[in-house]
VOKE-644097 format. One record per residue (C-alpha): residue number from 0; residue in one letter; x, y, z. Coordinates in steps of 0.001 Angstrom, whole numbers, padded with zeros to 6 digits. Layout:
REM VOKE-644097
+-----+---------+---------+---------+---------+
! num ! residuo !      px !      py !      pz !
+-----+---------+---------+---------+---------+
! NUM !       A !       X !       Y !       Z !
...
+-----+---------+---------+---------+---------+
//
This chain:
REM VOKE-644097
+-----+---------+---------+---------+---------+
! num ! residuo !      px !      py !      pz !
+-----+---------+---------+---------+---------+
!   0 !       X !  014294 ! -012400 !  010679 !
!   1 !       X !  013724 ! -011614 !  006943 !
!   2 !       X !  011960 ! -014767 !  004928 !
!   3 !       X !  012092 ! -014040 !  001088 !
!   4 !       X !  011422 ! -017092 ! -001183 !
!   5 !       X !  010229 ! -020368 ! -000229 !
!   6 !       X !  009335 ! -023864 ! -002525 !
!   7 !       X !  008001 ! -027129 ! -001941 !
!   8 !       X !  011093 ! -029775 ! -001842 !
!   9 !       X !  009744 ! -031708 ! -004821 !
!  10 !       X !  009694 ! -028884 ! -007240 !
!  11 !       X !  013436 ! -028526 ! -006959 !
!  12 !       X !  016242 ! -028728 ! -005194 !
!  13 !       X !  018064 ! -025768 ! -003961 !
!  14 !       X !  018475 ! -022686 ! -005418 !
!  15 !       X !  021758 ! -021422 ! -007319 !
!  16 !       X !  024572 ! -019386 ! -006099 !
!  17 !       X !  023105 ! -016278 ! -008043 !
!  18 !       X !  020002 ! -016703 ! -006361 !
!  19 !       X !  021290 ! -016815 ! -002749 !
!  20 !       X !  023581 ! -013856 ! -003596 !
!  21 !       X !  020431 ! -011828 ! -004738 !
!  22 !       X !  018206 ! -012717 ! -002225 !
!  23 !       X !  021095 ! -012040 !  000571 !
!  24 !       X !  021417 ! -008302 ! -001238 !
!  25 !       X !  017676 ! -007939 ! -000893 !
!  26 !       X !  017683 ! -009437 !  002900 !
!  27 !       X !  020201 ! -006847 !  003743 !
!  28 !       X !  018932 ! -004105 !  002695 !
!  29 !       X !  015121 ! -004952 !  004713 !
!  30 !       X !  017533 ! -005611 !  007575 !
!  31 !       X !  018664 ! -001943 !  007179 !
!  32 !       X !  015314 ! -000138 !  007045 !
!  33 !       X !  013805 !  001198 !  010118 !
!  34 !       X !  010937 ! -000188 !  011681 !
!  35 !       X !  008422 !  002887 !  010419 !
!  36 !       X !  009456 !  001545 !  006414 !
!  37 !       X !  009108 ! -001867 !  007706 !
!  38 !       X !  005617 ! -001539 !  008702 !
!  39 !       X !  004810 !  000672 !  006000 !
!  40 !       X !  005958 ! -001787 !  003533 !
!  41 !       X !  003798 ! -004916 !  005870 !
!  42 !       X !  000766 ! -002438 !  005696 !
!  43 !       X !  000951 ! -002208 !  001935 !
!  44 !       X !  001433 ! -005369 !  001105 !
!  45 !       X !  004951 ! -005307 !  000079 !
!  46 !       X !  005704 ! -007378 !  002989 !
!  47 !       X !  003794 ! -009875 !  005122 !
!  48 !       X !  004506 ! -011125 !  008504 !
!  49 !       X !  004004 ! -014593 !  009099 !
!  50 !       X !  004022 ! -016234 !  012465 !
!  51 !       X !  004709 ! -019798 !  013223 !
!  52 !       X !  000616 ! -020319 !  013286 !
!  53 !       X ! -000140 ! -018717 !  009969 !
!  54 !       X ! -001569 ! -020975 !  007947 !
!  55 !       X ! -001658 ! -018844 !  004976 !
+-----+---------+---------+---------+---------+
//
């Protein structure tokens, strides 16, 4: 599972159709890297992985 871009419900609504395009482009192509860039990118920063008790 790739999360990309998240916002507080009260600062707006959705995002646009460009938006979801783009961030389904970027999604895709972190769903296509192998797991040696993946952790690469998570030990750099790039990336963080977030499980469903980070509170950060």
């Amino acid at each position: 599972m790739v999360f990309l871009y998240g916002f507080a419900k009260n600062e707006r609504d959705s995002i646009s159709d460009q938006e979801l395009r783009a961030l389904q482009a970027i999604a895709g192509s972190w769903l296509e890297q192998k797991q040696h860039l993946l952790q690469r990118a998570i030990e750099s920063g790039e990336l963080k992985e977030v499980t469903k008790d980070d509170n950060t």
